[in-house]
Structure formats: C-alpha cells, structure tokens
C-alpha positions in Angstrom: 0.0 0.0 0.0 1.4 3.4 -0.9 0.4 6.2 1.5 0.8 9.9 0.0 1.4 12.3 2.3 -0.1 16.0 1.6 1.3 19.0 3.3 -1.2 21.8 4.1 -1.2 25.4 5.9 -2.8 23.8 9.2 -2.2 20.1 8.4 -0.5 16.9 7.2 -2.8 14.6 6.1 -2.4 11.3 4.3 -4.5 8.5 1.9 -3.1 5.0 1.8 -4.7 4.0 -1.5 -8.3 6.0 -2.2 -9.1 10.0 -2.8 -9.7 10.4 0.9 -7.6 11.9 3.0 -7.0 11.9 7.0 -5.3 13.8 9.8 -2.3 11.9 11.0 -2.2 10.8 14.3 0.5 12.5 17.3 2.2 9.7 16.7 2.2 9.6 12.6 2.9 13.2 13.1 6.0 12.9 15.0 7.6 10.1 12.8 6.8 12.7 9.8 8.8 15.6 11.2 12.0 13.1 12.8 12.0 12.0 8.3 11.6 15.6 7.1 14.1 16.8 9.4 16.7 13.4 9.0 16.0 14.2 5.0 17.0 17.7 5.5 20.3 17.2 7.4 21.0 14.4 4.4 19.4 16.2 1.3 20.5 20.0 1.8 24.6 19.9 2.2 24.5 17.9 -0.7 22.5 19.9 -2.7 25.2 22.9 -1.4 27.9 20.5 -2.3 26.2 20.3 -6.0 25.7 24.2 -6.4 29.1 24.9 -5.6 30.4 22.3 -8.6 28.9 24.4 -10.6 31.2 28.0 -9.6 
C-alpha cells in the first residue's frame, strides 16, 4: 500500500490508496517531522555541495 502524504497550511494529512484523506495521528505526526528533518540534514549539504560544482 502506498500512503501519500499532503502538506497543508494547518495540516498533514495522508491517503493509503483512495481519494480520501485523513489527519495523522500524534504519533504519525512525530515520525513525519523526525523523516523531514533526517532528510533535511542528508538532502541540503548535498544539494550545497552540487551548487558549488557548478562555480
């Protein structure tokens, strides 16, 4: 099952495999901001790394 993930002004909400969506849970919630932030600390001196290639 794929679960989407949908970032809103007020809200994350998800669908695992229909058109409706749902609130996640405090518990969903805080596994969703430990991956954004582990993605970030991964994803963004890398991306640094690649823009400076290009000077």
């Amino acid at each position: 099952m794929t679960t989407r993930y949908d970032v809103r002004p007020n809200a994350v909400v998800k669908s695992q495999g229909s058109n409706t969506y749902e609130a996640l849970t405090d518990d969903e919630l805080r596994n969703f901001l430990a991956a954004v932030l582990m993605y970030q600390q991964k994803v963004v001196p890398e991306l640094r790394r690649m823009a400076n290639l290009g000077r």
